[in-house]
TIMILUM-936402 format. One record per atom (N, C-alpha, C, CB): residue in three letters; x, y, z. Coordinates in steps of 0.05 Angstrom, whole numbers, plus 5000, padded with zeros to 4 digits. Glycine has a CB too. Layout:
BEGIN
ALAXYZ...
// end
This chain:
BEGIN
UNK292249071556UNK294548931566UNK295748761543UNK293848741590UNK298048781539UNK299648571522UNK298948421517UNK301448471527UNK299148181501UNK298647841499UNK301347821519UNK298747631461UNK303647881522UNK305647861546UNK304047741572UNK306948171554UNK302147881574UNK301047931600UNK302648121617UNK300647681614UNK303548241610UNK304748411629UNK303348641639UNK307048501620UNK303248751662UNK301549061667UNK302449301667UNK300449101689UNK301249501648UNK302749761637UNK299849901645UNK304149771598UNK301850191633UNK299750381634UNK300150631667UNK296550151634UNK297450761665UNK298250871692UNK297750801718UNK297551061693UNK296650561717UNK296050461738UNK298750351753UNK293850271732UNK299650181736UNK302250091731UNK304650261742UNK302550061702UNK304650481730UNK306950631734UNK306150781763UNK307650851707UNK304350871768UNK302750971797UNK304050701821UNK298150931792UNK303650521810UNK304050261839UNK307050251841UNK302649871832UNK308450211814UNK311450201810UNK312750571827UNK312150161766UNK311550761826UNK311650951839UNK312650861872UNK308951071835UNK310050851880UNK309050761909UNK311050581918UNK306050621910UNK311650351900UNK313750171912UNK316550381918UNK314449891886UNK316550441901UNK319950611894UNK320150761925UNK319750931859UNK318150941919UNK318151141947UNK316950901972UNK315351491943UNK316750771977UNK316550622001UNK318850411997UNK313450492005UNK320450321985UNK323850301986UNK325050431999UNK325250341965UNK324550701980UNK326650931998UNK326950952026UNK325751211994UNK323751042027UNK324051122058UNK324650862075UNK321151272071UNK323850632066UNK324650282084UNK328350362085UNK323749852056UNK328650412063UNK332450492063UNK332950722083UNK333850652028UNK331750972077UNK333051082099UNK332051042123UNK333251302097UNK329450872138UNK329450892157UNK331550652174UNK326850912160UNK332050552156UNK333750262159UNK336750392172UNK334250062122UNK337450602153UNK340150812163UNK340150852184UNK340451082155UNK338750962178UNK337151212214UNK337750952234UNK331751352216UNK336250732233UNK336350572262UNK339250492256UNK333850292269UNK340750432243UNK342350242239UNK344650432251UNK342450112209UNK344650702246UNK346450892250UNK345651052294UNK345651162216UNK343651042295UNK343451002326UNK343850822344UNK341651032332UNK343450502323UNK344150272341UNK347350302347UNK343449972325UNK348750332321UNK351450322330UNK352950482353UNK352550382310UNK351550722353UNK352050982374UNK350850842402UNK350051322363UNK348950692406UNK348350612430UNK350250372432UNK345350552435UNK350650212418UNK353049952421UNK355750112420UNK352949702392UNK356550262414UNK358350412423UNK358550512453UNK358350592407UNK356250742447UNK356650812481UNK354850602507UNK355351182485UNK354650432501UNK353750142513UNK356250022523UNK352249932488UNK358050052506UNK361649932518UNK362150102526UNK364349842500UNK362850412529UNK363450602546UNK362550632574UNK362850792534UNK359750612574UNK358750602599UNK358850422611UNK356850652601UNK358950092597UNK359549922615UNK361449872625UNK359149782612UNK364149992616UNK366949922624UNK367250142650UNK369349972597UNK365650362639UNK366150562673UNK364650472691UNK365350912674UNK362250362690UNK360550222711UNK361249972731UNK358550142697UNK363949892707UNK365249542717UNK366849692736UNK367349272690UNK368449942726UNK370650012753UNK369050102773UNK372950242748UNK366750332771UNK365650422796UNK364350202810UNK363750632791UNK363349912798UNK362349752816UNK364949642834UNK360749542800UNK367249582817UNK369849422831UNK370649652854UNK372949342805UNK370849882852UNK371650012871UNK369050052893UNK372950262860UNK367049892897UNK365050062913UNK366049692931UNK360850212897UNK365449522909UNK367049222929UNK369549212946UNK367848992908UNK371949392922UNK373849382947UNK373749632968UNK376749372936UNK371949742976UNK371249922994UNK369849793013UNK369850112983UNK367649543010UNK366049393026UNK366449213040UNK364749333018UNK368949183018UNK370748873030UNK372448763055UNK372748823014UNK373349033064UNK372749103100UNK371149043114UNK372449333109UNK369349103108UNK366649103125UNK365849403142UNK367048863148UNK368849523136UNK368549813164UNK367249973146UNK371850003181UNK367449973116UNK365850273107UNK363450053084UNK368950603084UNK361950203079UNK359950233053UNK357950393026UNK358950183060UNK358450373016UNK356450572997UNK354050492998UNK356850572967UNK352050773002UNK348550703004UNK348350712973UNK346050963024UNK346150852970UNK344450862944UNK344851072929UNK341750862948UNK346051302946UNK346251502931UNK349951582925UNK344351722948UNK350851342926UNK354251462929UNK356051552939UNK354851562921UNK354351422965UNK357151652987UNK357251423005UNK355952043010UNK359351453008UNK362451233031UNK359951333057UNK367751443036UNK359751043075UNK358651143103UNK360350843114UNK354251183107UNK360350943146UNK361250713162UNK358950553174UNK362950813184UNK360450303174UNK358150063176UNK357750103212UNK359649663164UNK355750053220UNK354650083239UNK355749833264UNK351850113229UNK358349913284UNK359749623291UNK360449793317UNK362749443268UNK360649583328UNK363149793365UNK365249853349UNK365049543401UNK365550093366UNK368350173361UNK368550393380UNK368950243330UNK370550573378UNK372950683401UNK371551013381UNK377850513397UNK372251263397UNK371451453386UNK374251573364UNK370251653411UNK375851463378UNK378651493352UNK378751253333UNK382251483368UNK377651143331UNK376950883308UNK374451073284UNK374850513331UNK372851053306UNK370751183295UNK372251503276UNK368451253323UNK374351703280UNK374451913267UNK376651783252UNK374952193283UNK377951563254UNK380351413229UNK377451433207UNK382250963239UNK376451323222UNK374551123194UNK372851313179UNK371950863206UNK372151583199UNK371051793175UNK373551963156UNK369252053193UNK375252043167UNK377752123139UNK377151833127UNK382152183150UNK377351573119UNK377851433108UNK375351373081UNK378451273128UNK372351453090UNK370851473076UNK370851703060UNK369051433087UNK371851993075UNK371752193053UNK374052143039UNK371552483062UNK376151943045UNK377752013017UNK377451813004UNK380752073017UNK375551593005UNK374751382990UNK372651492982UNK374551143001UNK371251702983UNK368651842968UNK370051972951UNK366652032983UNK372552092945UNK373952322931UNK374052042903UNK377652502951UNK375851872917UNK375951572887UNK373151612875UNK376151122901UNK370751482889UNK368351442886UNK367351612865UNK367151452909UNK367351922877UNK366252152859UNK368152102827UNK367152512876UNK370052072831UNK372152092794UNK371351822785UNK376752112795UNK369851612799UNK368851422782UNK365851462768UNK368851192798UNK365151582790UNK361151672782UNK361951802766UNK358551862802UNK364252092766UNK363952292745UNK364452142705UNK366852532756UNK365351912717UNK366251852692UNK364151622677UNK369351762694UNK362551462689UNK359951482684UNK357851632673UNK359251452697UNK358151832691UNK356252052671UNK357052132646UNK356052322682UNK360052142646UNK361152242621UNK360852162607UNK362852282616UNK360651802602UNK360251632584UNK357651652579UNK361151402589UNK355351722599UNK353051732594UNK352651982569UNK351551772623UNK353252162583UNK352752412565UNK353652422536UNK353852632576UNK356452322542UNK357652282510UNK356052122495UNK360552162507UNK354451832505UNK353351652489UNK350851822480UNK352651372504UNK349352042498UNK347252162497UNK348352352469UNK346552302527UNK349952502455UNK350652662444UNK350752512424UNK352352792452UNK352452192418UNK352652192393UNK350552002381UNK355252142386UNK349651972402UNK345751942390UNK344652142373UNK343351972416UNK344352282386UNK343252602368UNK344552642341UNK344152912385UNK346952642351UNK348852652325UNK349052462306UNK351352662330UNK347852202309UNK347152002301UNK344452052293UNK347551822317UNK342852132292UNK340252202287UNK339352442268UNK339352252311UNK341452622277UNK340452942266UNK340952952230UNK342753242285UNK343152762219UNK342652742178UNK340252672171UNK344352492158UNK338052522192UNK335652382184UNK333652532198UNK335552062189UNK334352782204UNK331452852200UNK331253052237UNK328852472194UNK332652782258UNK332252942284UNK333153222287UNK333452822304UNK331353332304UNK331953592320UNK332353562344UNK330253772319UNK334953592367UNK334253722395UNK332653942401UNK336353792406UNK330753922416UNK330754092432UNK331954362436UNK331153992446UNK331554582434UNK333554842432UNK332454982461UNK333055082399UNK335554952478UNK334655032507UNK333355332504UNK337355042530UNK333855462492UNK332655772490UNK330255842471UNK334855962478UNK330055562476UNK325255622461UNK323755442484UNK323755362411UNK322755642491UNK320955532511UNK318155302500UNK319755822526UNK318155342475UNK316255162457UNK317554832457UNK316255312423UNK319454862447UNK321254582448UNK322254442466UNK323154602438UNK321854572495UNK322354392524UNK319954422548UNK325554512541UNK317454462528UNK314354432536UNK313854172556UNK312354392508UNK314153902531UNK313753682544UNK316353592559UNK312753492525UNK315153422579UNK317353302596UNK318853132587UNK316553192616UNK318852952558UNK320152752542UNK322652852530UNK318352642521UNK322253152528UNK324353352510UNK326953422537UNK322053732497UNK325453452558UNK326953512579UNK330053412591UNK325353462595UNK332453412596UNK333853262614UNK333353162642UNK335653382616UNK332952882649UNK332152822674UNK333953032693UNK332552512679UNK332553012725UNK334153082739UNK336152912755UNK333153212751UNK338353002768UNK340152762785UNK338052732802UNK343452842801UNK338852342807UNK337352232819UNK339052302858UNK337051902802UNK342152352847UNK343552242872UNK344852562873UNK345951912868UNK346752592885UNK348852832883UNK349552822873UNK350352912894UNK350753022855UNK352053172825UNK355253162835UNK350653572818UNK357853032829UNK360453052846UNK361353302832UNK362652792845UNK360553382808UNK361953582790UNK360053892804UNK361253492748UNK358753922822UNK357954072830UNK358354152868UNK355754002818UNK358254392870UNK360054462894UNK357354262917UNK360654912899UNK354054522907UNK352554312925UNK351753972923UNK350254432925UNK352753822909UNK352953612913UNK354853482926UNK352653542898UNK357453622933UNK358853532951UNK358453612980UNK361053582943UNK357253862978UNK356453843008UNK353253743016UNK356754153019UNK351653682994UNK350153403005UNK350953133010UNK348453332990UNK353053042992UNK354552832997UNK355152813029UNK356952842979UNK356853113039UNK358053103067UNK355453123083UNK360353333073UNK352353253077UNK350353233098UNK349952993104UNK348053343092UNK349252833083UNK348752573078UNK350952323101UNK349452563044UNK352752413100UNK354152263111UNK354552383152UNK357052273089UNK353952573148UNK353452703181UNK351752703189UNK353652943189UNK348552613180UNK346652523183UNK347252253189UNK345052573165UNK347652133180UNK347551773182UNK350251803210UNK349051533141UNK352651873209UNK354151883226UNK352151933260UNK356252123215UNK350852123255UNK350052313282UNK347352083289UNK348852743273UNK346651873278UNK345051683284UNK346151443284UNK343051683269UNK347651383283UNK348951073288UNK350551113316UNK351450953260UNK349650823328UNK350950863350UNK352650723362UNK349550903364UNK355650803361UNK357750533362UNK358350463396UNK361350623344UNK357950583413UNK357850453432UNK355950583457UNK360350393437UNK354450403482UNK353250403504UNK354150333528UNK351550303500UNK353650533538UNK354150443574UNK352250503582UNK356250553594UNK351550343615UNK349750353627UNK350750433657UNK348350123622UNK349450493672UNK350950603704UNK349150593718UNK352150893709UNK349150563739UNK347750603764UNK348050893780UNK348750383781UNK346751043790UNK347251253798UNK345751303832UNK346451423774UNK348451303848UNK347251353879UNK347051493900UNK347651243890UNK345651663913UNK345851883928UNK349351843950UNK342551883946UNK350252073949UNK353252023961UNK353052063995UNK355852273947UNK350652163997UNK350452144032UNK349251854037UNK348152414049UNK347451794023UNK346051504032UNK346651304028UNK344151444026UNK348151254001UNK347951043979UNK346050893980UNK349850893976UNK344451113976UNK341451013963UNK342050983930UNK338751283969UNK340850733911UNK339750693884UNK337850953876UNK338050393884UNK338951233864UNK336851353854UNK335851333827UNK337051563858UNK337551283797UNK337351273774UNK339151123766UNK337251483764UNK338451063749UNK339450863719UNK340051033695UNK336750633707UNK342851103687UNK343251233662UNK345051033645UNK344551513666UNK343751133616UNK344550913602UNK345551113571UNK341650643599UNK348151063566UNK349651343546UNK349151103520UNK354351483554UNK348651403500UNK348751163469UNK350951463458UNK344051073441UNK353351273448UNK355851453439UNK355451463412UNK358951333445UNK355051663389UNK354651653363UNK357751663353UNK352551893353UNK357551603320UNK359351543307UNK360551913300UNK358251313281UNK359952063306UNK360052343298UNK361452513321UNK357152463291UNK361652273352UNK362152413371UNK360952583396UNK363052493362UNK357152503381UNK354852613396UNK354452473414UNK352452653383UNK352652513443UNK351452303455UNK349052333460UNK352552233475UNK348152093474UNK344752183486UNK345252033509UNK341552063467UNK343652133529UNK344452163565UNK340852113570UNK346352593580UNK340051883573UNK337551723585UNK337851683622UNK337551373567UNK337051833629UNK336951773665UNK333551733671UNK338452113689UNK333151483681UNK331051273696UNK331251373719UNK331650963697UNK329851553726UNK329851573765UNK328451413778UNK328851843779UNK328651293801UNK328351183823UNK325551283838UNK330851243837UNK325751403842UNK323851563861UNK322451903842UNK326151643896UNK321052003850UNK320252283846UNK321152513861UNK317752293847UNK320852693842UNK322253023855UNK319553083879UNK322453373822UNK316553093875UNK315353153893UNK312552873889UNK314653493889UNK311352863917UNK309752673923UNK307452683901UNK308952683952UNK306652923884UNK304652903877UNK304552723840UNK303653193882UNK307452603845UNK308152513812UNK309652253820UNK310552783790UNK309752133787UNK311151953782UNK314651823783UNK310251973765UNK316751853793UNK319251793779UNK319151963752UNK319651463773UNK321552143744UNK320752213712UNK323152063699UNK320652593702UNK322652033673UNK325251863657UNK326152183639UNK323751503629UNK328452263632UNK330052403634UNK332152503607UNK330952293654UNK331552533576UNK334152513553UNK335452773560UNK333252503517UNK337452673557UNK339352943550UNK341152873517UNK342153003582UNK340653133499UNK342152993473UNK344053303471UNK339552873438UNK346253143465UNK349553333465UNK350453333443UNK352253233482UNK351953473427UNK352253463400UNK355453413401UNK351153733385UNK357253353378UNK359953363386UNK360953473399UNK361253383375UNK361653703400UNK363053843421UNK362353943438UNK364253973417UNK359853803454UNK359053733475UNK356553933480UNK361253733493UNK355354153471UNK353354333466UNK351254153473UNK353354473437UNK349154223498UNK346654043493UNK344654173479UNK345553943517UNK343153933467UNK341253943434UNK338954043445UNK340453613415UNK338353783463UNK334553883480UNK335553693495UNK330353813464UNK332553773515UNK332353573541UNK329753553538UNK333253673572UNK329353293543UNK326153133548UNK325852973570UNK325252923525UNK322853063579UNK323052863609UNK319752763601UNK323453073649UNK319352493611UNK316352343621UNK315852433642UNK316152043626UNK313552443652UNK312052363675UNK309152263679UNK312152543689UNK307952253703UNK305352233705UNK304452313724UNK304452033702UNK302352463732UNK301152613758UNK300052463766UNK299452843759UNK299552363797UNK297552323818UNK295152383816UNK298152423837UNK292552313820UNK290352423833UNK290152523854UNK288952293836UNK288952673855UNK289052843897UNK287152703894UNK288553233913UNK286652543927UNK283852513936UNK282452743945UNK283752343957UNK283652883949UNK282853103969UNK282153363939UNK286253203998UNK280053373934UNK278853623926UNK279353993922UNK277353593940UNK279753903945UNK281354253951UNK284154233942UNK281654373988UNK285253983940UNK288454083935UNK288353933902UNK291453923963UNK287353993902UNK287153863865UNK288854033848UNK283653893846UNK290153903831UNK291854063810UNK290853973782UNK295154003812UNK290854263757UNK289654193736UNK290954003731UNK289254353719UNK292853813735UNK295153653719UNK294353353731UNK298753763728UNK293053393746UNK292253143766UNK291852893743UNK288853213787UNK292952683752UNK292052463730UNK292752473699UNK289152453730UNK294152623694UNK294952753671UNK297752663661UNK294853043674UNK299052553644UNK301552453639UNK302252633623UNK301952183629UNK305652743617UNK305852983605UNK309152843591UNK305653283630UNK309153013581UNK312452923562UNK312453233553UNK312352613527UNK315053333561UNK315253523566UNK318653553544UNK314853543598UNK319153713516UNK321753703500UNK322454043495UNK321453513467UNK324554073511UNK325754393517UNK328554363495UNK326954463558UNK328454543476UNK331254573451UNK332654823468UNK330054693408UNK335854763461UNK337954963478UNK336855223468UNK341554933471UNK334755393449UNK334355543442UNK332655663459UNK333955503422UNK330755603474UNK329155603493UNK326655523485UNK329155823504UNK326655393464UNK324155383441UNK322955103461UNK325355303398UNK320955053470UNK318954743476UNK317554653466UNK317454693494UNK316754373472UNK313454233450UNK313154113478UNK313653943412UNK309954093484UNK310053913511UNK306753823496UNK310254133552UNK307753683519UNK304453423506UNK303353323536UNK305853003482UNK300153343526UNK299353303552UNK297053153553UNK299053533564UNK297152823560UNK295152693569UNK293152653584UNK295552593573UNK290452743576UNK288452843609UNK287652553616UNK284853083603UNK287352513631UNK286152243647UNK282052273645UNK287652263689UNK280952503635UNK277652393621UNK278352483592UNK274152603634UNK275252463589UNK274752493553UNK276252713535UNK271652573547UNK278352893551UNK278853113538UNK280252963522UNK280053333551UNK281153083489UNK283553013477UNK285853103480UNK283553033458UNK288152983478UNK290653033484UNK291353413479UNK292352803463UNK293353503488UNK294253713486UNK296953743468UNK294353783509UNK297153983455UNK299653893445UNK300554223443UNK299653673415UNK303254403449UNK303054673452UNK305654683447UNK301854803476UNK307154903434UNK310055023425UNK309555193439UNK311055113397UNK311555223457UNK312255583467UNK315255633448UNK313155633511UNK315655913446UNK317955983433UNK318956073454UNK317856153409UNK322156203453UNK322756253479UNK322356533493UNK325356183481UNK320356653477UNK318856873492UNK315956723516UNK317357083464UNK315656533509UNK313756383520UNK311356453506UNK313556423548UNK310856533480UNK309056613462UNK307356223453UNK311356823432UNK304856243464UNK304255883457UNK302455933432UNK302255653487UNK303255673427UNK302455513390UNK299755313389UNK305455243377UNK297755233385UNK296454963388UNK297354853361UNK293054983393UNK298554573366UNK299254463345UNK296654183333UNK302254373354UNK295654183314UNK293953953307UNK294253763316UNK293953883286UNK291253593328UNK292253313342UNK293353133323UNK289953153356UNK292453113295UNK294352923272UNK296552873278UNK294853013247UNK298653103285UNK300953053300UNK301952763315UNK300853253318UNK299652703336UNK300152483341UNK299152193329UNK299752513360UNK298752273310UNK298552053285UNK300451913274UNK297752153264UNK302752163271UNK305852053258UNK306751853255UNK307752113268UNK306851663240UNK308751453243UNK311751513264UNK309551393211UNK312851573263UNK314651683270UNK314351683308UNK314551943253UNK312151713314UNK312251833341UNK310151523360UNK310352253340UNK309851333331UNK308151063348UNK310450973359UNK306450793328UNK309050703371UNK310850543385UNK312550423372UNK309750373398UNK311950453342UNK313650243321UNK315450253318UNK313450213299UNK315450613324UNK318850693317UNK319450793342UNK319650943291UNK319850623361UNK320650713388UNK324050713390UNK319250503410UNK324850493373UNK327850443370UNK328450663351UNK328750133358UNK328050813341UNK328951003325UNK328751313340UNK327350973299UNK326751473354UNK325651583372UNK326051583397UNK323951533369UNK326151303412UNK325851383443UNK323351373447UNK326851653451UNK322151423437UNK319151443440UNK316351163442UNK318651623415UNK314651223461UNK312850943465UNK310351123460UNK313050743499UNK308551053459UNK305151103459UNK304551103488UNK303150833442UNK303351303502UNK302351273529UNK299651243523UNK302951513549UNK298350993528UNK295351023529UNK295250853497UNK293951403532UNK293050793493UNK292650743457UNK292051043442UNK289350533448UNK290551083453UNK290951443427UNK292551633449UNK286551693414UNK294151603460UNK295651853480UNK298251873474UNK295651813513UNK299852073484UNK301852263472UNK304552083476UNK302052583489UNK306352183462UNK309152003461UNK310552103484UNK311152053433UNK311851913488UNK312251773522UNK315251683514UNK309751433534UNK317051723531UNK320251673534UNK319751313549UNK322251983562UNK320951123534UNK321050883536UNK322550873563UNK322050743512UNK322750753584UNK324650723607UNK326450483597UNK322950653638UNK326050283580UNK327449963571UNK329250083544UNK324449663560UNK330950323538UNK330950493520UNK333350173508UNK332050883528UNK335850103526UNK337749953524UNK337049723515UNK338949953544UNK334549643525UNK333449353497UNK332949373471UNK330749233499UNK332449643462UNK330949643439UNK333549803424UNK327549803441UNK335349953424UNK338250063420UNK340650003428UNK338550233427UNK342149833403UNK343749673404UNK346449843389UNK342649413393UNK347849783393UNK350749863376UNK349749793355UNK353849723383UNK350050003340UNK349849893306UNK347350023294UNK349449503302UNK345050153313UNK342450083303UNK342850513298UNK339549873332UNK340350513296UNK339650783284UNK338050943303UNK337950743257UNK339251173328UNK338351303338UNK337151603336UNK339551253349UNK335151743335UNK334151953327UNK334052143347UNK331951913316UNK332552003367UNK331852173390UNK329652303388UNK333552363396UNK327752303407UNK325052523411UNK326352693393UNK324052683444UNK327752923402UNK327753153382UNK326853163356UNK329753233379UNK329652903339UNK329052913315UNK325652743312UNK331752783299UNK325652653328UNK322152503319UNK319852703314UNK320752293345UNK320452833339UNK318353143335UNK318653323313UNK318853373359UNK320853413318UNK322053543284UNK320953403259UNK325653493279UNK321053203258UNK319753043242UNK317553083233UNK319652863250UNK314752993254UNK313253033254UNK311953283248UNK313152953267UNK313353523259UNK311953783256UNK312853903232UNK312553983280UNK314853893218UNK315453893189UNK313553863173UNK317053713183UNK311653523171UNK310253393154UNK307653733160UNK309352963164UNK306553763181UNK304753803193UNK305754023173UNK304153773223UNK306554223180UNK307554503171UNK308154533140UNK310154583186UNK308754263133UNK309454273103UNK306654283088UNK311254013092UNK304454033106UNK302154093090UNK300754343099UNK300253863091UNK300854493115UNK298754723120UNK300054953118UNK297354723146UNK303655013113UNK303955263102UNK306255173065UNK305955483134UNK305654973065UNK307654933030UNK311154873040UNK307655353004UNK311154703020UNK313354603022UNK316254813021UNK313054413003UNK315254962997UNK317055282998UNK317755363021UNK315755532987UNK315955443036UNK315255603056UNK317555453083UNK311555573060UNK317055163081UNK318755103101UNK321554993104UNK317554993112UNK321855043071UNK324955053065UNK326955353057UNK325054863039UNK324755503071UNK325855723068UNK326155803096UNK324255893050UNK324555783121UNK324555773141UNK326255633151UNK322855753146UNK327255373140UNK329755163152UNK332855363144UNK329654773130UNK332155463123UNK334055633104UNK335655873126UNK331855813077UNK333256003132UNK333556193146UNK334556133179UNK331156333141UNK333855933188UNK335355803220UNK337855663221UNK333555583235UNK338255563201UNK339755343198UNK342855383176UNK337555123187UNK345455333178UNK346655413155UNK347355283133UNK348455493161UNK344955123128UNK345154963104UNK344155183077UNK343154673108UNK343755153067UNK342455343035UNK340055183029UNK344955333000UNK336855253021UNK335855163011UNK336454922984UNK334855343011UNK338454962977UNK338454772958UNK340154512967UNK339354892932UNK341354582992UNK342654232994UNK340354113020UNK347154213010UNK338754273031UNK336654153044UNK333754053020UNK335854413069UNK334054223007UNK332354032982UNK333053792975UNK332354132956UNK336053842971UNK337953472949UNK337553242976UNK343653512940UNK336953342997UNK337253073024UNK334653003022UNK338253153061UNK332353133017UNK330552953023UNK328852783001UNK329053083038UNK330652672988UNK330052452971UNK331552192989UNK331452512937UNK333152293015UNK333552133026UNK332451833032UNK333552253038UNK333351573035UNK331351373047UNK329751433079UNK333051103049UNK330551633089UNK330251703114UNK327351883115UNK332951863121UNK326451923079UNK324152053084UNK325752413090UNK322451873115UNK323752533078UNK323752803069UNK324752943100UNK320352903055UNK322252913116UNK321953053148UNK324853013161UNK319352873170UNK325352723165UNK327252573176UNK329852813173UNK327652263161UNK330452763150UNK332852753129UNK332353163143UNK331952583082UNK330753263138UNK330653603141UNK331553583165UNK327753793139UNK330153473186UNK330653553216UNK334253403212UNK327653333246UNK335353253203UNK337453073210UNK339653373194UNK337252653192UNK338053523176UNK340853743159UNK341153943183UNK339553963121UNK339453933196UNK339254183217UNK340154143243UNK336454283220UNK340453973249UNK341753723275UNK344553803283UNK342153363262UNK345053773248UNK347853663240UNK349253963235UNK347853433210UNK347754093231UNK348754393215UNK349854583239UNK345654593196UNK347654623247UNK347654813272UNK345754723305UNK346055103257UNK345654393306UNK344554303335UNK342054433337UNK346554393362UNK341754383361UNK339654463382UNK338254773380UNK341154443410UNK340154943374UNK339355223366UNK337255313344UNK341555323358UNK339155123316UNK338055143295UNK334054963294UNK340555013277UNK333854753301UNK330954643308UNK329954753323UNK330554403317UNK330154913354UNK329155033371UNK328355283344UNK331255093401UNK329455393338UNK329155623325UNK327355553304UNK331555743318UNK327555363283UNK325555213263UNK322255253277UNK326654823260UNK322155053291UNK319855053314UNK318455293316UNK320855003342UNK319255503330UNK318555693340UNK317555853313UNK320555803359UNK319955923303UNK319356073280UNK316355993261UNK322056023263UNK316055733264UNK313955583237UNK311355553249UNK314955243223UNK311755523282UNK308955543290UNK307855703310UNK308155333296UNK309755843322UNK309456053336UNK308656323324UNK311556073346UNK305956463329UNK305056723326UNK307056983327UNK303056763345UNK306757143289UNK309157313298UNK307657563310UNK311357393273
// end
């Protein structure tokens, strides 16, 4: 070393190396971020300026109070009394305030995607590679991948007609107005039943009759749904009851003591449920409308769906602590204008969905909905990311699609022996 003191040699020039090349690359990696930051602060103002209008237009849409946007982007009417010609003003009014809606989402995305592009393009002098959709090597991992839509696609045909399931679902369950009636024999005026109408926002109804008395001595009064679809087609009919005991031995009926709930689809398709009064466990049986019968798993009556919890959604009560779902007679306390009606049908539907999805695959029973119903497997797939839950949301595309026919036919088909 020098008397300088300075340090030479190769050690020297080796470290002065090392510095040099760890400059460099501190420089270009410094580029690299400095040149992606800008592309995200760029498309950071793009997307936020389309996000400020799609939020302002979803406020002045709410600001009524008569319509709203859920979660997934689609105009629905707020759940209030109203008149059945109020009620069809206010649906043109949402689909053409969904048509605004969609050219605001679309342009969100756009900004999304464009910010997504000149990222890459921002990236790719230093070194990045996309992904090349036509090597199956390079879109291996899921990080390489494009997410999927979370909501409906507006630039796509089936996202507009999930958009419109979406919104005929929620329609065909809200219920804007109730009446209640008294109903009396015209030779006697005798009090025989209590019917009580829930009018949906879609133009459907449901027809609840409380009878008075019983058809024969050996039973209970039965409570009574009738569900009608818009143009007046009935969906199913469900009735309660409960059998008598014979004292008498010899005239005993297997049904004796036995409470039954009994749900017939206009298809001819049934599910009946049957409460024994000893240790037997409940019954639970599909006929199709050949009268071909099904035993359906007791789990079934496990369902959330079919407890007492969701009786306001259903119609449905718990007969017994572990016994079969039961038509509420107090239906008008618990279903209010505004609230969210399903009906036995869709509760069963429901239920037997989950059941069928786990013991024949989820494929299996969206191909079977496919085949009854005139929706397409793929916009009965996009609904059940629904908040309504997967089952719900299936039985609610099939409701709405093709009524009473289409579920009677679901049913039969999925658990009925071919």
């Amino acid at each position: 070393m020098p008397e300088t003191k300075a340090w030479s040699g190769e050690a020297h020039n080796a470290a002065t190396a090392m510095f040099q090349r760890a400059e460099a690359r501190t420089g270009e990696f410094s580029r690299y971020a400095s040149a992606v930051a800008a592309a995200l602060t760029e498309g950071a103002t793009a997307i936020g300026s389309a996000r400020t209008a799609l939020l302002n237009k979803v406020d002045s849409i709410e600001s009524g109070g008569q319509l709203y946007v859920n979660e997934q982007w689609v105009v629905l009417i707020t759940g209030a009394p109203m008149t059945a010609e109020q009620a069809a003003d206010l649906e043109r009014r949402a689909q053409a305030e969904q048509t605004a809606v969609n050219t605001l989402l679309v342009d969100v995305g756009a900004a999304d995607d464009n910010t997504a592009s000149k990222i890459m393009n921002a990236a790719r002098p230093h070194g990045f590679e996309a992904p090349d959709p036509h090597d199956l090597g390079s879109l291996m991992t899921g990080q390489t991948q494009q997410p999927p839509n979370e909501v409906p696609d507006p630039l796509n045909p089936l996202g507009l007609l999930q958009q419109a399931a979406i919104r005929d679902a929620d329609m065909t369950t809200t219920v804007r107005e109730t009446t209640e009636r008294k109903i009396y024999n015209q030779e006697t005026g005798e009090e025989i039943a209590t019917e009580i109408t829930l009018y949906m926002q879609d133009g459907s109804k449901t027809v609840r009759t409380v009878y008075n008395k019983p058809d024969f001595p050996d039973r209970t009064p039965k409570t009574v749904e009738e569900r009608f679809d818009k143009n007046g087609n009935k969906v199913w009919t469900v009735s309660s009851l409960k059998w008598h005991e014979s004292k008498n031995p010899a005239l005993r009926d297997p049904l004796d003591g036995a409470a039954t709930t009994v749900i017939e689809f206009s298809n001819g398709t049934s599910v009946e449920f049957i409460f024994w009064p000893d240790d037997r466990p409940p019954s639970i049986y599909v006929h199709d409308p050949s009268g071909i019968q099904q035993d359906i798993p007791l789990n079934l009556l496990n369902h959330p769906v079919l407890n007492t919890a969701s009786a306001g959604f259903s119609g449905l009560e718990k007969y017994a602590e572990k016994g079969i779902p039961f038509l509420s007679s107090d239906i008008s306390k618990k279903v209010q204008v505004g609230a969210k009606y399903g009906g036995p049908g869709i509760a069963i539907a429901t239920a037997l969905w989950d059941i069928a999805a786990a013991d024949n695959g989820f494929q299996r029973c969206v191909a079977t909905a496919e085949a009854v119903g005139s929706l397409t497997a793929g916009t009965i797939a996009g609904l059940l990311g629904l908040p309504t839950g997967p089952a719900t949301a299936f039985a609610l595309s099939l409701l709405t699609s093709a009524g009473g026919q289409a579920i009677g036919n679901w049913v039969g088909n999925t658990f009925c022996p071919r």
